[in-house]
C-alpha positions in Angstrom: -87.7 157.0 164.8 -91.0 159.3 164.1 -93.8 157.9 166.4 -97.2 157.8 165.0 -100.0 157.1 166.7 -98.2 155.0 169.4 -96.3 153.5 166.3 -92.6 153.6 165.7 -92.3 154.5 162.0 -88.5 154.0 160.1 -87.3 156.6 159.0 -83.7 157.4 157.3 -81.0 160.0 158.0 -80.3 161.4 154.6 -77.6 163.8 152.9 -78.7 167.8 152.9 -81.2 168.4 149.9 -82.5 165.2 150.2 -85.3 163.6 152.7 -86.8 160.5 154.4 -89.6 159.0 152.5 -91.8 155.6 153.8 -94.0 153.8 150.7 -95.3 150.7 151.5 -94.6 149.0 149.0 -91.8 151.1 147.8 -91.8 153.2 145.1 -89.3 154.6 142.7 -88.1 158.5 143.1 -88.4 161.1 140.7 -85.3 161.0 138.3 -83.7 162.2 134.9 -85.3 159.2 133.2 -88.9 159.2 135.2 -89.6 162.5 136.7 -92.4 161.3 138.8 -93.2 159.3 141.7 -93.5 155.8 140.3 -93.8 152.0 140.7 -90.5 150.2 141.1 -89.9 147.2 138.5 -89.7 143.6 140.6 -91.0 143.0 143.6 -90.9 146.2 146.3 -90.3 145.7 150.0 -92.4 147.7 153.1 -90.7 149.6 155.9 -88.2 150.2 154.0 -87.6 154.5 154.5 -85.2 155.3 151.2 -84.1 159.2 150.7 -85.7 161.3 147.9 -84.4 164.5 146.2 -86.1 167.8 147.7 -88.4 169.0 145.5 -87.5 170.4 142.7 -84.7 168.5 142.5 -85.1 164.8 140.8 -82.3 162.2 141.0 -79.7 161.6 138.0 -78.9 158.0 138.1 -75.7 158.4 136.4 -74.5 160.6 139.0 -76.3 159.9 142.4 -76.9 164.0 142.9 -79.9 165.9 143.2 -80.1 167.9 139.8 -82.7 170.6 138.5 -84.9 168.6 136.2 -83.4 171.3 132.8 -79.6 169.8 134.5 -80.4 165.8 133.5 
């Protein structure tokens, strides 16, 4: 945990090229299909840390890996 302030903040142990991220409410990464931060569709929990791509890598959802946007 990352203290803040005197505050425990979640955070999430991701895979190398990736890191921890904390929206509140959560929002969608980067990806092949959206390559920018964005709002999630449904309803989008707090406190929730999820793992984005390092930057400027963006997500392909077909294949789980980080990918160079001109990869997708």
């Amino acid at each position: 945990m990352m203290m803040v302030q005197g505050q425990g903040f979640p955070t999430r142990k991701c895979p190398k090229g990736e890191h921890s991220v904390l929206y509140c409410p959560q929002k969608a990464e980067p990806s092949c299909d959206n390559p920018t931060i964005h709002e999630l569709d449904g309803p989008a929990a707090c406190d929730i840390p999820q793992c984005f791509c390092n930057t400027p890598t963006i997500r392909n959802t077909k294949t789980g890996k980080c990918v160079m946007p001109k990869d997708c």
